[in-house]
N, C-alpha and C positions, 0 to 999 in steps of 0.2 A: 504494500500500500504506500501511498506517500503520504509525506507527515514535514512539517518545518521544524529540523533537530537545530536547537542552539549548541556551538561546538564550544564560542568562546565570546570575550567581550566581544560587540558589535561583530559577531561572523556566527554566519547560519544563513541556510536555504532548504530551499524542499529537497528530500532524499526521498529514495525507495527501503522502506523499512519494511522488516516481517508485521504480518499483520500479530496482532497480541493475540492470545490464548487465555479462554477464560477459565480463570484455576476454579479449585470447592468453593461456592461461595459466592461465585461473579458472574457479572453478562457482559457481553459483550458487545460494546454497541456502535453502530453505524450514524457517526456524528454530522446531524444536521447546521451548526450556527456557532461559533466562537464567538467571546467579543473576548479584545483583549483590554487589559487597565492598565497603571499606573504600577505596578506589579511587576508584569511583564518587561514593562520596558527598565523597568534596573534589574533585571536579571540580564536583560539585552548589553545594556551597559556597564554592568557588572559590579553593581553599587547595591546591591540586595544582600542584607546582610547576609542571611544564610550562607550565601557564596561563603562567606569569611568567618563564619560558626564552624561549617563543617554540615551543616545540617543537608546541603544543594550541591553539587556540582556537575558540570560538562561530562558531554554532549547529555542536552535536557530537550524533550517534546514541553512547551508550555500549553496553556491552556486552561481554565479553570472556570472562567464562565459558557457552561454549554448546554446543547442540550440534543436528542438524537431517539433513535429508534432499537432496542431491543433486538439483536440479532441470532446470537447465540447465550448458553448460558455453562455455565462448569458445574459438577458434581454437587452435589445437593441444593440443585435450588428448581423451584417448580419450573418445568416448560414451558409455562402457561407465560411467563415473562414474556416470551418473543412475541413479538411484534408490538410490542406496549413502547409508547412516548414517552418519553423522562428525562428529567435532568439530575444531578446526581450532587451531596453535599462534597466540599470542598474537602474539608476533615475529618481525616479516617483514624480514630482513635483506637490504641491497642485494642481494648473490650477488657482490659483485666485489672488496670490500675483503680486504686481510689478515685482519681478525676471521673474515670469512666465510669464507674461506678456508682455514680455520683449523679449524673447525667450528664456531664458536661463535658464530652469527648471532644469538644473542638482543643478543648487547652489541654488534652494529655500532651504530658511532657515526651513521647514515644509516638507520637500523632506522626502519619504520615500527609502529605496536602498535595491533592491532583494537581499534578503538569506547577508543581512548588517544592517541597521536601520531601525527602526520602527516597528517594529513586523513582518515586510513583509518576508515571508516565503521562501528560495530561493531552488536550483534546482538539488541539490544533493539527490533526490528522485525519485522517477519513473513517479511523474506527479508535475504541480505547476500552481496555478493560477496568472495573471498575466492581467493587462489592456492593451485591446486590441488596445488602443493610442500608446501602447510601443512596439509591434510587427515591426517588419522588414521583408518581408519574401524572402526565400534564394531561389537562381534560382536551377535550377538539378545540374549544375557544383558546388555548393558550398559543398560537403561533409559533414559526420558527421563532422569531425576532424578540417575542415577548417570552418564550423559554427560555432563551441565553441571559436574559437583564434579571431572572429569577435570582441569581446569587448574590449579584448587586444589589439589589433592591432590599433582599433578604437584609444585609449588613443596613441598610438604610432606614427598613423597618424598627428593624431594635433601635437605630441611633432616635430615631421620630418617638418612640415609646420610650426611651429615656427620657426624654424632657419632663415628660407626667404634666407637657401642656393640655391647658381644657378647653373648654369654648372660650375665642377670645383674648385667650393671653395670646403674649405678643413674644415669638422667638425669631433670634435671628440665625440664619444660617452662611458662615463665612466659607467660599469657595463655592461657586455655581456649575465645580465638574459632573461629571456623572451622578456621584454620591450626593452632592448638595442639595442638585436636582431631585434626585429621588427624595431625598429627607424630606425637600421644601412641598413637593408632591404628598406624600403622605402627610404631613403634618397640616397642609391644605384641607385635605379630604377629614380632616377630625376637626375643622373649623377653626384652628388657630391663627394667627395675623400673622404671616409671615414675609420676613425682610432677609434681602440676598445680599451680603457685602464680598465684591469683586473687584478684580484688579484689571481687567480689559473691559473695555466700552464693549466688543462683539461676543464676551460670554454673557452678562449685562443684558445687551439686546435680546439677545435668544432669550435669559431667562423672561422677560417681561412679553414676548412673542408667545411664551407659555403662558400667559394668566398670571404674574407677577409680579407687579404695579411698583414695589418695594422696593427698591434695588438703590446699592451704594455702592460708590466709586472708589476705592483705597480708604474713605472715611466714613465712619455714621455720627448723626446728631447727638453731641454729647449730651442733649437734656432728654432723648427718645428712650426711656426703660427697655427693655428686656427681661421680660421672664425665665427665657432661656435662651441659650446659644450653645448652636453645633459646629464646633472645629471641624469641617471638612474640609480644612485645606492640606499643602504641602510645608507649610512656612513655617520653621522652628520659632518663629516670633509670633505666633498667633495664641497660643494656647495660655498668653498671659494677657495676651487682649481680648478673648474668650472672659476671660477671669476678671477684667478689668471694668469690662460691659455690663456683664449679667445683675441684675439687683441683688440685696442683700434678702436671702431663702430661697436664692433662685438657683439653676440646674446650668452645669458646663457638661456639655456630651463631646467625649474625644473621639474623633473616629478616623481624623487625616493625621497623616504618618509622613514627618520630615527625615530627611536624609541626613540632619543630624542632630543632637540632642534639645530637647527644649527644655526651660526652663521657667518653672510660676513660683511666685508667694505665697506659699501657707502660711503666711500670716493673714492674708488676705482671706483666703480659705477659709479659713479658721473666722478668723473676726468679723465676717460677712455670713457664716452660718449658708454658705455653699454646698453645694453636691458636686461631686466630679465621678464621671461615669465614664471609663475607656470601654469602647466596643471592637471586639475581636470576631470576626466569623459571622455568617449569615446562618449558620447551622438552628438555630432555636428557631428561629423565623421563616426557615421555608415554606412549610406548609400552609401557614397565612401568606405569606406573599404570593401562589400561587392561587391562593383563593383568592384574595386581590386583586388581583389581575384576572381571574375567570368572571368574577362577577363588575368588571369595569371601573373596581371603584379607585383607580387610578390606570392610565396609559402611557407607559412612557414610550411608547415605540420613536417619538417623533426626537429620542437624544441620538434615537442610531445616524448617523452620516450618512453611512456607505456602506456593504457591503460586498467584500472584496475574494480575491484564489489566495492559497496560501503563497502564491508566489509574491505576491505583495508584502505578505507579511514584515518583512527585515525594513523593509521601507515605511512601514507606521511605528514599527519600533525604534527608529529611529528620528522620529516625529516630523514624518513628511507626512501632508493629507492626501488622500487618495483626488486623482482628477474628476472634478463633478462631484465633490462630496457636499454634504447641505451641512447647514449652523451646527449640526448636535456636538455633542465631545464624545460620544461613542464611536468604533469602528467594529463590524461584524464581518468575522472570516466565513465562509462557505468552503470547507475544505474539498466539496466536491470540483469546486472552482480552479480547474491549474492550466494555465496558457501552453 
């Protein structure tokens, strides 16, 4: 099959790979949609920590927001799987530690993470093995396009249910990438007043081409409250302007991940009677976000750009847009797609 193997910083292209083999436990499935994130591309560049944990390394299939069709399956798992639609969680937890045990196998410290850690091969290829534990499967209403944003959205769900906004409070959400987008989407859809603080006029526009009236330029009104604010950016300097915003009993939701350390005031914390909430993994929130999106009560289809072959891929990883892409900040592989 062919698949986009990353070999090293910035160097990778499509290869002829064996196709995977679904061991006890797996299906094996014939991948409909990628999108890739922010993730991806410092792995591309090779600024992802893992690389430098030990937890990642070359030659990597990446991959991790997808979604596809059930083709075959390995040694105890019902037949009946094939031909089912699904997309599959990100985090594959041993199943035997206290975390897992626990429920919360996105953060077993032995977690393996699709087409991300562990050697686990992920879905910018034409097929991928995956445990059938980690499957979701998607009703007729969920689309290619709207099955791949499931894992995104997932992590955006939780960060929007971190705030504990109600009707009418007022949050603001800084970065209008994918993630912001989706937060500021759901947190819409549960009636709260929401404000987009951005650093280009054209992410900006789009967001308010969505139905988002709010929008700031590098600043917000220092006398405008905030009940909550969601860090969905990149900026090691935001999570103390996050902190800085927010009123006093009010909620910081962390969910954007800078490339180097950031640093806030607990004294601030502390003496404002804060909440500070890091969100890892879309894993708790699948299964509503898929319901979500079956019964409409959010679309984001309209972040995807383009949809592209894997032969393109090296080239949005290295953040060129594809020719004829529209406003959104997503881009979507079709691995069936190869020039």
């Amino acid at each position: 099959m062919h698949a986009f193997v990353l070999t090293g910083p910035r160097d990778g292209g499509v290869q002829e790979v064996p196709i995977p083999v679904a061991g006890a436990g797996e299906a094996r499935i014939a991948v409909e949609r990628v999108g890739v994130c922010g993730t991806d591309a410092e792995f591309f560049t090779g600024e992802m920590a893992y690389l430098h944990q030990g937890h990642s390394q070359y030659p990597m299939i990446l991959g991790h927001e997808w979604c596809g069709v059930v083709v075959a399956v390995g040694d105890g798992v019902d037949p009946g799987w094939v031909g089912t639609r699904v997309m599959g969680d990100t985090m594959l937890g041993d199943g035997t530690c206290r975390r897992c045990g626990r429920g919360v196998q996105h953060v077993c410290e032995y977690r393996e993470e699709v087409g991300i850690r562990g050697g686990r091969a992920g879905a910018l290829a034409e097929q991928l093995a995956v445990p059938v534990s980690s499957l979701h499967v998607l009703p007729h209403s969920v689309d290619a396009t709207l099955g791949a944003l499931v894992e995104p959205a997932g992590n955006a769900l939780r960060a929007a249910r971190a705030t504990n906004a109600a009707d009418g409070d007022r949050v603001l959400v800084i970065g209008p990438g994918t993630i912001g987008l989706l937060v500021a989407m759901f947190l819409r859809a549960h009636h709260a007043e929401v404000h987009l603080l951005g650093v280009t006029d054209r992410s900006l526009a789009f967001a308010r081409d969505l139905g988002f009236e709010r929008t700031w330029l590098h600043t917000v009104d220092d006398a405008t409250p905030f009940d909550a604010v969601v860090d969905a950016s990149h900026s090691a300097d935001v999570p103390a302007l996050a902190l800085d915003l927010v009123e006093p009993a009010g909620r910081v939701v962390y969910i954007g991940l800078a490339g180097t350390p950031s640093l806030i005031d607990t004294r601030a914390l502390a003496l404002n009677d804060i909440t500070a909430v890091g969100i890892l993994s879309a894993s708790p929130a699948l299964s509503d976000t898929i319901a979500a999106f079956a019964d409409g009560i959010i679309d984001p289809r309209p972040l995807v750009a383009a949809t592209i072959g894997l032969d393109e891929v090296a080239s949005v990883l290295a953040g060129d847009r594809p020719v004829g892409a529209g406003p959104g900040p997503k881009i979507h592989i079709d691995p069936t797609r190869i020039a």
